[in-house]
C-alpha positions as CSV (number, residue, x, y, z in Angstrom):
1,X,59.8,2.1,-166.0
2,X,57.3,2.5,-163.2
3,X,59.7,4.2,-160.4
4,X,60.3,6.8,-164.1
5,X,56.4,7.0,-164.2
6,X,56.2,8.0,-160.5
7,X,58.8,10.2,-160.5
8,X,57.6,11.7,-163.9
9,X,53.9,12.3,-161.6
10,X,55.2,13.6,-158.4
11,X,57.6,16.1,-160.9
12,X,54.1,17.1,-162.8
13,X,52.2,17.2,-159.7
14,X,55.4,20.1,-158.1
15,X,55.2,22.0,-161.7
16,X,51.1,22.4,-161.0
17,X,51.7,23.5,-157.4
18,X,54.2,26.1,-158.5
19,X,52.2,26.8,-161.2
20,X,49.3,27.8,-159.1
21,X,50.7,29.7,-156.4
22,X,52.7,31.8,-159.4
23,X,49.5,33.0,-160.7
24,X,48.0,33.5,-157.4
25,X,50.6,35.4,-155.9
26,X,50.8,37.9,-158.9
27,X,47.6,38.5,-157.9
28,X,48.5,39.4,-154.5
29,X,48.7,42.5,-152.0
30,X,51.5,40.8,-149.9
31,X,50.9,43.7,-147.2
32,X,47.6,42.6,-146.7
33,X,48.4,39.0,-146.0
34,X,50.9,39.6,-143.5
35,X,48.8,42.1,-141.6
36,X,45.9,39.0,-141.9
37,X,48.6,36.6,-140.6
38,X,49.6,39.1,-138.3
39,X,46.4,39.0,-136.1
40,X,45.9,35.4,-135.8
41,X,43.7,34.4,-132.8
42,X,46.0,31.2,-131.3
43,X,43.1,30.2,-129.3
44,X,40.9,29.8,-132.4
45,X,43.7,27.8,-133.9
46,X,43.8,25.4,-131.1
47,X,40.3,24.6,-131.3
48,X,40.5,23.9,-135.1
49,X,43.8,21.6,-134.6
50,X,41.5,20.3,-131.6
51,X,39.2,19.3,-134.7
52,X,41.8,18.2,-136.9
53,X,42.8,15.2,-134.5
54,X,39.2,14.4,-133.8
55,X,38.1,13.8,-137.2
56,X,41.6,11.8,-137.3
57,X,40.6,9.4,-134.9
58,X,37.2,9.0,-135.8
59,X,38.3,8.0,-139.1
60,X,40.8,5.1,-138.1
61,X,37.5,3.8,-136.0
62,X,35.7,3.8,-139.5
63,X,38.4,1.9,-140.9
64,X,38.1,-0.2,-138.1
65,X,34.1,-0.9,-138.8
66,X,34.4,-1.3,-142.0
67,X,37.1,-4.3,-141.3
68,X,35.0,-5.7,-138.5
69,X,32.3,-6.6,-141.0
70,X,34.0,-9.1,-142.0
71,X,34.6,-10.6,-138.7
72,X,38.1,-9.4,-138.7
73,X,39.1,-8.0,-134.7
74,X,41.8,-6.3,-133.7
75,X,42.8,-3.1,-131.5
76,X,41.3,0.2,-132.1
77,X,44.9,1.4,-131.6
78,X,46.5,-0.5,-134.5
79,X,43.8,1.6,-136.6
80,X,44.6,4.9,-135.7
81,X,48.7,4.3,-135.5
82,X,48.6,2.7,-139.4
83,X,45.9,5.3,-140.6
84,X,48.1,8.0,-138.9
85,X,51.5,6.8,-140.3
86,X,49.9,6.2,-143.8
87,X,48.8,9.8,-143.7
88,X,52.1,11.3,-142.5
89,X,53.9,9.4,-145.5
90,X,51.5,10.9,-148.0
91,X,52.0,14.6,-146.6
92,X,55.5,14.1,-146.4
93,X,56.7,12.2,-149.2
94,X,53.7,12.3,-151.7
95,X,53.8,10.5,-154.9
96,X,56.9,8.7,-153.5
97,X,55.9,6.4,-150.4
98,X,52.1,5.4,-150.5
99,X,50.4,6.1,-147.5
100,X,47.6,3.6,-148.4
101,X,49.9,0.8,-149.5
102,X,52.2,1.0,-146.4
103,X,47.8,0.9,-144.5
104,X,47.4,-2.4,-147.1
105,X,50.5,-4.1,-145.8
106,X,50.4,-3.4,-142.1
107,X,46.9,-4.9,-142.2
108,X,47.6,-7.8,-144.2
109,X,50.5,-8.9,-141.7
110,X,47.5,-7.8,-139.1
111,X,46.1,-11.4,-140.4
112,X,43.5,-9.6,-143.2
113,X,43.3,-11.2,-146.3
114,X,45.6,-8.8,-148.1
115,X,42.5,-8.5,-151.1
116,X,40.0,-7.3,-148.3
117,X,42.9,-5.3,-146.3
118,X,43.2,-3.1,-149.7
119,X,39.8,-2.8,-150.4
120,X,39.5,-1.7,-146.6
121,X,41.7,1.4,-147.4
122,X,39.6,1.9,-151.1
123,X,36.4,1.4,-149.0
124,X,37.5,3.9,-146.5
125,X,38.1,6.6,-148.8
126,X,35.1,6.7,-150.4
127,X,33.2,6.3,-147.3
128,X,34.9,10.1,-146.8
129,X,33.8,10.9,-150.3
130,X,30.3,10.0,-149.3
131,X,30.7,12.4,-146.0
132,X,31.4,15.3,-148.7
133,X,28.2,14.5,-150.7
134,X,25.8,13.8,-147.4
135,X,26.8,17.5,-146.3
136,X,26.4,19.1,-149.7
137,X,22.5,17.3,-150.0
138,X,21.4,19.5,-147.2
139,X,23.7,22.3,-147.5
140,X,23.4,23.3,-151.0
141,X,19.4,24.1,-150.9
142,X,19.8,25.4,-148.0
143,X,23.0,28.3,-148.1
144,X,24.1,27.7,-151.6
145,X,22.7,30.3,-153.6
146,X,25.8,32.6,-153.1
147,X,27.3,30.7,-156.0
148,X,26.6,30.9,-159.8
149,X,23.6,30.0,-161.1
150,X,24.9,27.2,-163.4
151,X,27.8,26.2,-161.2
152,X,25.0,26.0,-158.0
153,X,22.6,23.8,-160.1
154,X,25.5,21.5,-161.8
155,X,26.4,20.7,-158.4
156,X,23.2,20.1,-157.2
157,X,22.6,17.4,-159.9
158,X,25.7,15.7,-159.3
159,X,25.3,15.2,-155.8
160,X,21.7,14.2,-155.8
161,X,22.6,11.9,-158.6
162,X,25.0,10.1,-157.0
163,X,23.4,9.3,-154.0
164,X,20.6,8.1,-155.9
165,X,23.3,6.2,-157.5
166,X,25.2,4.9,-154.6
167,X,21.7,3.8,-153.2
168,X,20.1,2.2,-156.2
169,X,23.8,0.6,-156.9
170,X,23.2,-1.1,-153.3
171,X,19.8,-2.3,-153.9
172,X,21.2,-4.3,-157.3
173,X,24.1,-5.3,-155.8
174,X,22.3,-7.0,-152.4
175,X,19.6,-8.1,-154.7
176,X,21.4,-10.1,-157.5
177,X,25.5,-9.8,-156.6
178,X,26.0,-9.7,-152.7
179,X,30.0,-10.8,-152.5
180,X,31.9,-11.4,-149.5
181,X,34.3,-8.9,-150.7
182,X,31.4,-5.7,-150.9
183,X,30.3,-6.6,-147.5
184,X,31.4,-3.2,-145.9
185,X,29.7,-1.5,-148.3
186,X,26.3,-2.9,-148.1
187,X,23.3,-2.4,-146.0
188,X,23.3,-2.7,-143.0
189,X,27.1,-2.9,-142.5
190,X,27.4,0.7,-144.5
191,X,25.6,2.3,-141.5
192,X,28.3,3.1,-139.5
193,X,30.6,4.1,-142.0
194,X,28.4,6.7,-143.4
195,X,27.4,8.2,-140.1
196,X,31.2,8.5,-139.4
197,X,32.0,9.7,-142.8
198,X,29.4,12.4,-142.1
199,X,30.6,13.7,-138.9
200,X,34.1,13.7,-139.6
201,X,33.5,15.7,-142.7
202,X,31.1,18.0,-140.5
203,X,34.5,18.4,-138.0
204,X,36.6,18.8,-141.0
205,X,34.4,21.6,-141.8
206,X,34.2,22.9,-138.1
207,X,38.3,23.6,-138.4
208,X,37.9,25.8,-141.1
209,X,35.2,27.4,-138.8
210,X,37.4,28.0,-136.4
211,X,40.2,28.8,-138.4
212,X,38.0,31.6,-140.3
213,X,38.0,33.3,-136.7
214,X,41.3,32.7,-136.5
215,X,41.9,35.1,-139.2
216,X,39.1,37.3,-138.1
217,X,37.2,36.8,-140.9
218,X,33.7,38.0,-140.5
219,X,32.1,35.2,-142.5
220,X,28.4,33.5,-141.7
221,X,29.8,29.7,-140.2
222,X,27.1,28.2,-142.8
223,X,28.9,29.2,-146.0
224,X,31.6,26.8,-145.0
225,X,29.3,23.9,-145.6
226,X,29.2,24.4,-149.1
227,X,32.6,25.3,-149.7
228,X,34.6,23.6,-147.6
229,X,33.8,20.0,-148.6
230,X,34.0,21.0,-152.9
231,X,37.7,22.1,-151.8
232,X,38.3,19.3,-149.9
233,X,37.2,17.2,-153.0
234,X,39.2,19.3,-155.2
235,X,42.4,19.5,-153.2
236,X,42.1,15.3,-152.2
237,X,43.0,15.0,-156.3
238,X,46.4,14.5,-156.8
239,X,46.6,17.2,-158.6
240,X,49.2,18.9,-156.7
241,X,51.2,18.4,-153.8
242,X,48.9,18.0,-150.9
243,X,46.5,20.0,-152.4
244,X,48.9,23.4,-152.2
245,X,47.3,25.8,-154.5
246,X,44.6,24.1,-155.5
247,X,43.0,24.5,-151.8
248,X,44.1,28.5,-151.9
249,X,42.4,29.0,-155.4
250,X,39.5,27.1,-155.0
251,X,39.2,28.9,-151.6
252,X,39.4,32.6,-152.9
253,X,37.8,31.8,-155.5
254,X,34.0,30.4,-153.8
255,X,35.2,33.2,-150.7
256,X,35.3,36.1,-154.1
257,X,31.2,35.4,-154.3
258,X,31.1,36.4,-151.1
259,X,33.4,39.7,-151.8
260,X,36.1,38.7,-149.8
261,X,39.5,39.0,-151.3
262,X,42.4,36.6,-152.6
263,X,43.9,36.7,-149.5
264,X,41.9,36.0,-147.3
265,X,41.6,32.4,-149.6
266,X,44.9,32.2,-149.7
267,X,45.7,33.0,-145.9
268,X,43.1,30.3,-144.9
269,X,44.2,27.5,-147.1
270,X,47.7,28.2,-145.7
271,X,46.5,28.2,-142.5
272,X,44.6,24.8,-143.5
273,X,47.9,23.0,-144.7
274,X,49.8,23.9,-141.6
275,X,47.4,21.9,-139.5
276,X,48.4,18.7,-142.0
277,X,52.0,19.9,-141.2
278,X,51.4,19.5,-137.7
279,X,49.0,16.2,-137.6
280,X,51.5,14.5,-139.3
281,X,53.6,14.5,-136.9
282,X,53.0,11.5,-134.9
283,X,52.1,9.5,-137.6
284,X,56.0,10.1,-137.9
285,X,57.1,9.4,-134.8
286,X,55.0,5.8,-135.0
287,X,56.2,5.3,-138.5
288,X,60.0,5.9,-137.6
289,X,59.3,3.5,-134.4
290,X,57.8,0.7,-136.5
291,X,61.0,1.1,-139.2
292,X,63.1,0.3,-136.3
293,X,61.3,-2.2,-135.1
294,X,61.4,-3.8,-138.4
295,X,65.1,-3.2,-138.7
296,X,65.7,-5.5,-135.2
297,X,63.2,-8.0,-136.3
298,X,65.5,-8.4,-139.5
């Protein structure tokens, strides 16, 4: 029953992606996103893949703080080998192998409690989340008024609201409730975490940046501060495979306020999933090393 429910998921999440990219491409000039594709600037696409791999290690040394708090030491290497062959198994395989269970185990036979190794992975996704909203509390005010008027001040409220929430949540918490098990997340032991989640998401903004010029898309850098990290929200919901389609839609859709065309959304969301493509690929190299290891060790 639960290998039919994941199957019946991953099948759901393919239909959406399909789905998606049908109604987008009907709305498509083809010619004009090959002759976008056409003039790619390689150099600028270095420099975002550059980013890409940055953010990538910075995040396995969040993991890595957010383990150490609770006295647990190990290499910085094991971090960013796991977190890169976790996030290779969800890119290739998603909704079938789970990245973030294959993290949980390889920490647990680490020596983690396997309870704290799992709410290490949990932790260290929503200290990403809370990159996304730390951008957005400075970026909105300050460059959002491109968008709707409703849309810009629904997402004002909600990501004012909850950082208020996630700081009045920490004040209770340390005040009446302060477990072993939420030590990451509490002050001061959340520093680190949130400074990291902040920059990576500012370098995960920076690739799209640079990517942008790729494309030769005459677009002011600071827009991308506001858009990029609601379509990295939206397309991180397993919605659809990887975020395919969701991240081109959501992308021509905030770039249409801006009166850029579909393609150009489409052609840097692309452009956006083929640096996943390629950053996954030595999390499969370490991943198809470790399986053989296992295999000798059996």
């Amino acid at each position: 029953m639960k290998k039919f429910k994941s199957y019946f998921f991953l099948f759901l999440r393919i239909s959406i992606t399909f789905s998606i990219f049908y109604i987008l491409f009907k709305k498509t000039d083809f010619e004009k996103l090959k002759n976008i594709f056409k003039n790619i600037s390689i150099f600028y696409y270095f420099l975002a893949l550059l980013s890409f791999y940055t953010f990538q290690a910075l995040i396995a040394l969040r993991w890595k703080s957010i383990c150490e708090s609770w006295k647990f030491k190990t290499k910085y290497l094991f971090y960013l080998k796991t977190y890169l062959m976790g996030f290779s198994l969800n890119t290739v395989f998603p909704g079938i192998i789970g990245g973030d269970v294959l993290r949980t185990f390889l920490l647990t036979r680490a020596g983690l409690d396997w309870k704290k190794a799992s709410l290490s992975v949990f932790f260290d996704r929503m200290f990403g989340l809370s990159g996304i909203f730390l951008i957005l509390a400075w970026s909105l005010p300050a460059f959002g008024k491109f968008l709707p008027h409703n849309f810009y001040y629904f997402l004002t409220y909600l990501v004012y609201g909850v950082i208020l929430g996630g700081i009045l949540g920490n004040i209770i918490i340390l005040k009446y409730y302060p477990p072993e098990y939420l030590k990451p997340v509490l002050f001061p032991h959340n520093i680190k975490p949130l400074l990291l989640g902040f920059v990576i998401q500012t370098l995960f903004v920076l690739q799209f940046v640079f990517l942008s010029k790729a494309l030769h898309l005459n677009l002011k850098f600071y827009y991308l501060f506001v858009i990029i990290p609601v379509v990295s929200f939206l397309a991180a919901l397993p919605l659809s495979i990887s975020g395919l389609g969701v991240r081109e839609g959501t992308l021509g859709y905030f770039l249409s306020f801006l009166h850029y065309s579909l393609e150009y959304g489409i052609s840097l969301g692309l452009l956006g999933y083929s640096l996943i493509l390629i950053s996954a690929l030595p999390g499969i190299y370490f991943y198809l090393k470790e399986k053989n290891l296992w295999k000798q060790a059996s």
